[in-house]
N, CA, C and O atoms as a DFTB+ gen file, in Angstrom:
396 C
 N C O
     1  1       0.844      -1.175       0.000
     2  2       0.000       0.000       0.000
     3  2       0.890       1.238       0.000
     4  3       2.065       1.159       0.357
     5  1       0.344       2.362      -0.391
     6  2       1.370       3.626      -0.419
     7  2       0.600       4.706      -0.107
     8  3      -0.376       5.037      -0.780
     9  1       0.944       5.233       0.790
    10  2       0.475       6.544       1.371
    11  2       0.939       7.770       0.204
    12  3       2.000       7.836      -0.417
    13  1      -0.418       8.835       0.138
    14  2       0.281       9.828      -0.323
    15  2      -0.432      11.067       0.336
    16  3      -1.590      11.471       0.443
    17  1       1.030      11.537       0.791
    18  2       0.574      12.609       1.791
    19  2       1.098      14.010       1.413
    20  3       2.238      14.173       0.978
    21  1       0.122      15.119       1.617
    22  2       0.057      16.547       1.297
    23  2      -0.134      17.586       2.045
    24  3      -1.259      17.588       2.544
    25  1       0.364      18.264       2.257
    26  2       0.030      19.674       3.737
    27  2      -0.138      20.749       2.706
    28  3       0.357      20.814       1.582
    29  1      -1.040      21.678       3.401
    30  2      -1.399      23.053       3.175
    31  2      -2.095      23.498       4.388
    32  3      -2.404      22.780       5.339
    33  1      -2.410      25.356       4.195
    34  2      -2.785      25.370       5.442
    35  2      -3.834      26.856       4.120
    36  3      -3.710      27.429       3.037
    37  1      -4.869      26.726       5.460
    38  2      -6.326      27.113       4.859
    39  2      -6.362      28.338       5.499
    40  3      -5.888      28.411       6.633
    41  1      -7.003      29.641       4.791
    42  2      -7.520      30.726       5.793
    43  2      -8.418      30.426       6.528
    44  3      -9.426      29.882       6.075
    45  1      -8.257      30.743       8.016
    46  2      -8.925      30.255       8.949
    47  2     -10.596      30.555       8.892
    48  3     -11.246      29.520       9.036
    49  1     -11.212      31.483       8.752
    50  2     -12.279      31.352       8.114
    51  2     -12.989      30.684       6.702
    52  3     -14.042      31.016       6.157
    53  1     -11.977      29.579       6.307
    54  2     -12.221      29.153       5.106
    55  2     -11.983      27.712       5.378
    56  3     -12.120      26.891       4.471
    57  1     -11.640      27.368       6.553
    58  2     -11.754      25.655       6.537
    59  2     -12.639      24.506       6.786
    60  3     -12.475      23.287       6.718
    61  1     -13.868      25.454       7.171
    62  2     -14.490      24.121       6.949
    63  2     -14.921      24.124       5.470
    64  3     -15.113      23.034       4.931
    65  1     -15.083      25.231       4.794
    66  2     -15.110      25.045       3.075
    67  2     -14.522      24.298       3.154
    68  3     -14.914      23.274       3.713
    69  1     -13.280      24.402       2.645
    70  2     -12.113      23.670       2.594
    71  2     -12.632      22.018       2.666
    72  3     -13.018      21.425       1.658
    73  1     -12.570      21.378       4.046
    74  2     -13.402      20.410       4.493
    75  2     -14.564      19.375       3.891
    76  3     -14.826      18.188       3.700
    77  1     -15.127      20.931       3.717
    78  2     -16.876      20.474       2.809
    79  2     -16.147      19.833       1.002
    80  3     -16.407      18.793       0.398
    81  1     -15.173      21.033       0.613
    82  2     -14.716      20.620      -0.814
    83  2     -13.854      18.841      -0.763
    84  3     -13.865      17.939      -1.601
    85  1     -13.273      18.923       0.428
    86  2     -12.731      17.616      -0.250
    87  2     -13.915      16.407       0.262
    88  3     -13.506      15.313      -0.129
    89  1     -14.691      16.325       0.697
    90  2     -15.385      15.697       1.244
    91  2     -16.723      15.423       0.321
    92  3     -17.377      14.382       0.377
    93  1     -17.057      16.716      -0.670
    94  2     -18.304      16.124      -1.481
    95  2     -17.363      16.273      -2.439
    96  3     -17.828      15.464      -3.241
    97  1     -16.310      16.728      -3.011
    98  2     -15.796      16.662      -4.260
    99  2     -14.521      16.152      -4.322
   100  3     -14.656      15.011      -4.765
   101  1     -13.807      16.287      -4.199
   102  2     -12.442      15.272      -4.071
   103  2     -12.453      13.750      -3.752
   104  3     -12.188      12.810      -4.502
   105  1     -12.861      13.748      -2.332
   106  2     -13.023      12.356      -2.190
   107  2     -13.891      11.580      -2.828
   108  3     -13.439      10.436      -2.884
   109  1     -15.174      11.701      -3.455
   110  2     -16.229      11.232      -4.205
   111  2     -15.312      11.011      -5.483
   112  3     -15.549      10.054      -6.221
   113  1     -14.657      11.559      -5.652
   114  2     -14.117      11.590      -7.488
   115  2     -13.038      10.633      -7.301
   116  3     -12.855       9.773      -8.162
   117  1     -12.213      10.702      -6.130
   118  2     -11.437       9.234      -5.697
   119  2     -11.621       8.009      -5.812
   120  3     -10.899       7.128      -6.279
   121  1     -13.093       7.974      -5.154
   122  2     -13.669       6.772      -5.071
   123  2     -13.875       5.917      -6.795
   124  3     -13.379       4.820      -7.048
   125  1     -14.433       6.471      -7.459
   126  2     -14.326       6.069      -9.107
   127  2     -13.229       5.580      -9.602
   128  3     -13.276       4.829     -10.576
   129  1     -11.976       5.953      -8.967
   130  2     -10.220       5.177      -9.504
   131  2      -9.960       3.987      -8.562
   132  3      -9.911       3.789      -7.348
   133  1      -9.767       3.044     -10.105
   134  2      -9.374       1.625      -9.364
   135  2      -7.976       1.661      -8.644
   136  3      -7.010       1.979      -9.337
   137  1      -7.752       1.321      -7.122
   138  2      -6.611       1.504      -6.436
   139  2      -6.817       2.508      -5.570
   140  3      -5.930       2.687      -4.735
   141  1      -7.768       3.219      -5.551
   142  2      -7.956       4.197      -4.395
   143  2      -8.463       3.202      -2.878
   144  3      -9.456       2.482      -2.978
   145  1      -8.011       3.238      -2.108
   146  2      -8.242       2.509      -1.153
   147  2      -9.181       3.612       0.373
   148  3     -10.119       3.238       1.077
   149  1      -8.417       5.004       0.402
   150  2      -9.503       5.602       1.374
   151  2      -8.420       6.910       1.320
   152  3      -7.422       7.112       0.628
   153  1      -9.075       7.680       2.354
   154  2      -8.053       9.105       2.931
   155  2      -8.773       9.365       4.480
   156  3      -9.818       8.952       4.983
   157  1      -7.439      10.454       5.074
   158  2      -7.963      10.955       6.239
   159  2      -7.794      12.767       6.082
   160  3      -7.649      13.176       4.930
   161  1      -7.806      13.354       6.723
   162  2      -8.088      14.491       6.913
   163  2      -7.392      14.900       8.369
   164  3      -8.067      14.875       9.398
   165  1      -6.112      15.246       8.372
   166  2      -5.490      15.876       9.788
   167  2      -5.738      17.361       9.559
   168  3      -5.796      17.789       8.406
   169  1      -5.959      18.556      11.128
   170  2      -5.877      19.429      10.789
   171  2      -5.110      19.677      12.208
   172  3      -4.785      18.786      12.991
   173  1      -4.840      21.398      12.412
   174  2      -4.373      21.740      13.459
   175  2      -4.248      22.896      13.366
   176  3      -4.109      23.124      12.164
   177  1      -4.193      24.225      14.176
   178  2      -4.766      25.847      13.995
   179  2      -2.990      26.174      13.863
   180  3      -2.297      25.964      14.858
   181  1      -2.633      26.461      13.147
   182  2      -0.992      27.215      13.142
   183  2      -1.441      29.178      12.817
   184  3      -2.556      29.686      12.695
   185  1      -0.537      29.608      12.784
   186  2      -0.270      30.958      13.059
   187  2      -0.954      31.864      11.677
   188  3      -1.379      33.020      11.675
   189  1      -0.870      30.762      10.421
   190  2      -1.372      31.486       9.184
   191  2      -2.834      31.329       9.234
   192  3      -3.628      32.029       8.605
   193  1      -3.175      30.232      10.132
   194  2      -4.637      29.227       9.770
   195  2      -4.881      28.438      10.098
   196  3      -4.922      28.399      11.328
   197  1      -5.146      27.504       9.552
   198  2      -5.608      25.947       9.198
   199  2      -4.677      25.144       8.675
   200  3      -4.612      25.110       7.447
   201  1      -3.742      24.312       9.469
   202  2      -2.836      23.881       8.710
   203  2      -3.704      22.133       8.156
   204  3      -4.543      21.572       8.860
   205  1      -3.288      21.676       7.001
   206  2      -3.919      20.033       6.833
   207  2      -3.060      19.521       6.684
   208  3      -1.983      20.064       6.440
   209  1      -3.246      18.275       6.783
   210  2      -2.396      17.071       6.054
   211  2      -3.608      15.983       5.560
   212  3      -4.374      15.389       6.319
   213  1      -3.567      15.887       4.059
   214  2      -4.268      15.094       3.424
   215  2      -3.686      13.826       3.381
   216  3      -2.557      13.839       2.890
   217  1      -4.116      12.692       3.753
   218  2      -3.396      11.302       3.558
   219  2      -4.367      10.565       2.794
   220  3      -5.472      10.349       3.290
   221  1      -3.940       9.962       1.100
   222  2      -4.849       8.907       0.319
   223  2      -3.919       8.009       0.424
   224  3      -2.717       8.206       0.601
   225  1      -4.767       6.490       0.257
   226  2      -4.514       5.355       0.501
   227  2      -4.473       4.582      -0.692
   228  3      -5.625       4.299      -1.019
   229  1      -3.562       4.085      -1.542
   230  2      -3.593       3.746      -3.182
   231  2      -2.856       2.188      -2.752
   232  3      -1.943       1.986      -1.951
   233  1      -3.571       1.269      -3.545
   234  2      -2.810       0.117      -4.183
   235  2      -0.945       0.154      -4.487
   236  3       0.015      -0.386      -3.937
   237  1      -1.075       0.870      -5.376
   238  2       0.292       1.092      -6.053
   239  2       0.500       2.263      -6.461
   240  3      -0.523       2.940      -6.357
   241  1       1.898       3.159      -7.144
   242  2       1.760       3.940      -7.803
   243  2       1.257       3.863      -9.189
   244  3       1.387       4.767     -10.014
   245  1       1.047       3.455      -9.264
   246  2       0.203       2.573     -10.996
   247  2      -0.841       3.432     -10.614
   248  3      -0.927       4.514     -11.196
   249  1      -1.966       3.022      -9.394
   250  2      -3.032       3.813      -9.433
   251  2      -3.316       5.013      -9.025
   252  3      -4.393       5.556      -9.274
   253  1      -2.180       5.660      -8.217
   254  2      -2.244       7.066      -8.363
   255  2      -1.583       7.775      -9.456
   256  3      -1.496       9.001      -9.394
   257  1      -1.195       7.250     -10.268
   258  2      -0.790       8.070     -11.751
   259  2      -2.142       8.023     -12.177
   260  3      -2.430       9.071     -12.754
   261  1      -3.129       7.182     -12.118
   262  2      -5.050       7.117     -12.668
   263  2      -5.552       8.605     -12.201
   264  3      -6.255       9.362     -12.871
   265  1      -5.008       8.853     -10.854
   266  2      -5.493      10.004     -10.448
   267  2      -4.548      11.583     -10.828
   268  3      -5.180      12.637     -10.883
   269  1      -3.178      11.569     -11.043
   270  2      -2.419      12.695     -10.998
   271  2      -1.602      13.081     -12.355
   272  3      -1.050      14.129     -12.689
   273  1      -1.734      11.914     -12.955
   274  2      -0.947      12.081     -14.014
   275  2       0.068      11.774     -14.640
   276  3       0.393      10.950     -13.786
   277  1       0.755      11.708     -15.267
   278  2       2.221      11.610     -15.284
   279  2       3.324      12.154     -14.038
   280  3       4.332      11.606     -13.592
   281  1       2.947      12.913     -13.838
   282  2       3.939      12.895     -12.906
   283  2       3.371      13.068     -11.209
   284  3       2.989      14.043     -10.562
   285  1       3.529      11.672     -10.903
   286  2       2.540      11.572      -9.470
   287  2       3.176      12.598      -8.583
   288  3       2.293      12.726      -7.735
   289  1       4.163      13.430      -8.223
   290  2       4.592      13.905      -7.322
   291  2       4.272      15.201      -7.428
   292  3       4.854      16.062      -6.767
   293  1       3.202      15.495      -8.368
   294  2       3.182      16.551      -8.544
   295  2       1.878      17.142      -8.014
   296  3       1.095      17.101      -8.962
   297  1       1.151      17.779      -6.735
   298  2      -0.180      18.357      -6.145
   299  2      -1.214      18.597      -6.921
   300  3      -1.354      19.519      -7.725
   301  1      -1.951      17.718      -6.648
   302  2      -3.434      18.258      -7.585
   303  2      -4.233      18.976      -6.490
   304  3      -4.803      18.374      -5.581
   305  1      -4.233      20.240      -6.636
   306  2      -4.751      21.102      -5.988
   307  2      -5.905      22.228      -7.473
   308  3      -5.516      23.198      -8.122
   309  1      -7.028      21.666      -7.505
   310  2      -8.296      22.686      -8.358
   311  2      -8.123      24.006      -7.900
   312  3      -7.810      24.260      -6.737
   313  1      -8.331      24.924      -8.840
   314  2      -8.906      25.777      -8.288
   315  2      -9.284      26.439      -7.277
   316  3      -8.814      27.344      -6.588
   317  1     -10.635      25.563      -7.317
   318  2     -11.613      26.435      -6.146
   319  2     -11.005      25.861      -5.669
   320  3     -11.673      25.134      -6.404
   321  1     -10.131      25.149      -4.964
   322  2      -9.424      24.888      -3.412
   323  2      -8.391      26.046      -3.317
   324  3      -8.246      26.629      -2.243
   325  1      -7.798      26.330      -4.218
   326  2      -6.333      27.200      -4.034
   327  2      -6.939      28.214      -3.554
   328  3      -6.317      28.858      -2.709
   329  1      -8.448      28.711      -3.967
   330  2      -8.818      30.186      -3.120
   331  2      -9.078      29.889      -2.018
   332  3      -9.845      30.770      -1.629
   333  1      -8.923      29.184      -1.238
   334  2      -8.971      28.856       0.017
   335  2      -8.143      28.839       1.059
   336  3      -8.270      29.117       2.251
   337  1      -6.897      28.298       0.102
   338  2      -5.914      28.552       1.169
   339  2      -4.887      29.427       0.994
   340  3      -4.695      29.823      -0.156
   341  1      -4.218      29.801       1.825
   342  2      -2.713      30.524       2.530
   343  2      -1.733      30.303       1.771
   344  3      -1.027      31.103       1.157
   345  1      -1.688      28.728       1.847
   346  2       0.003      27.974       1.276
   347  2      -0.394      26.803       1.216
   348  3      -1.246      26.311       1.955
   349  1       0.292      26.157       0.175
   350  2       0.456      24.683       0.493
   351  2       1.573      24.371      -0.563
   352  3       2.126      25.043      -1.434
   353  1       1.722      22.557       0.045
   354  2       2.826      22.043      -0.932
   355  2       2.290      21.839      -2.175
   356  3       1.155      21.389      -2.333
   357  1       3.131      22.181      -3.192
   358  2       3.709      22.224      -4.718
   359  2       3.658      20.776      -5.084
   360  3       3.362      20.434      -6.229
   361  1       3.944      19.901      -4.122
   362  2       4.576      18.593      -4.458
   363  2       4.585      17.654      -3.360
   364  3       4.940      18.234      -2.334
   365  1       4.331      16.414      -3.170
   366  2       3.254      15.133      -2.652
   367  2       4.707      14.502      -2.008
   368  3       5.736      14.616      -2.675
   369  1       4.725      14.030      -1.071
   370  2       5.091      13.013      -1.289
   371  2       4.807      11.620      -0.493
   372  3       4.225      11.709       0.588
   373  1       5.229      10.211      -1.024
   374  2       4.716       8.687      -1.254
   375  2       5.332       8.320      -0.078
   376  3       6.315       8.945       0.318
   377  1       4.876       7.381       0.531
   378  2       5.146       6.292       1.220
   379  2       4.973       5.147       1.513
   380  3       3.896       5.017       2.095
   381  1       5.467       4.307       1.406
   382  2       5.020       2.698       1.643
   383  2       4.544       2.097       2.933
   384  3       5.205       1.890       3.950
   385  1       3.474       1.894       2.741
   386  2       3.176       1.823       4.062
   387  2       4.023       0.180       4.408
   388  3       3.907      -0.753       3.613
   389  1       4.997       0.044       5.941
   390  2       5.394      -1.202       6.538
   391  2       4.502      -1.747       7.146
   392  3       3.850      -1.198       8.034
   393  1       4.245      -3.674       6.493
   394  2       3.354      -4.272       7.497
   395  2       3.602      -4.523       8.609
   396  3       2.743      -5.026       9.333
């Protein structure tokens, strides 16, 4: 299994948007790619905001290239999310999860 994990941090009046977006739209659109296995949602109040850490749960990298593209390391961050937040990472990165 391979973790792929992402931080940004949200204007603080803008996170439970934030929240609501990956929750009816992100994660729903996940669910449709074979190899998506699940995600969580960390948050915590830092000094700009809303800081997150997005964690999805993939089969392989095989199936998160279904979701990102050619080049998996690279943040799929829409739009309407970027007006939301402060900052975030440019760029993902993988982990294998140890049994």
């Amino acid at each position: 299994m391979i973790c792929r994990h992402w931080r940004g941090v949200a204007k603080t009046d803008k996170a439970e948007e934030y929240i609501r977006h990956l929750r009816e739209e992100t994660f729903p659109g996940l669910d449709g790619i074979d190899g998506f296995l699940g995600a969580e949602i960390l948050r915590r109040p830092v000094e700009e905001g809303v800081e997150f850490v997005v964690l999805t749960r993939w089969t392989s990298l095989e199936s998160i290239q279904r979701f990102a593209g050619g080049d998996i390391d690279k943040a799929v961050v829409p739009p309407e999310a970027e007006v939301l937040m402060v900052s975030f990472d440019a760029s993902v990165r993988h982990y294998e999860l140890v049994p």
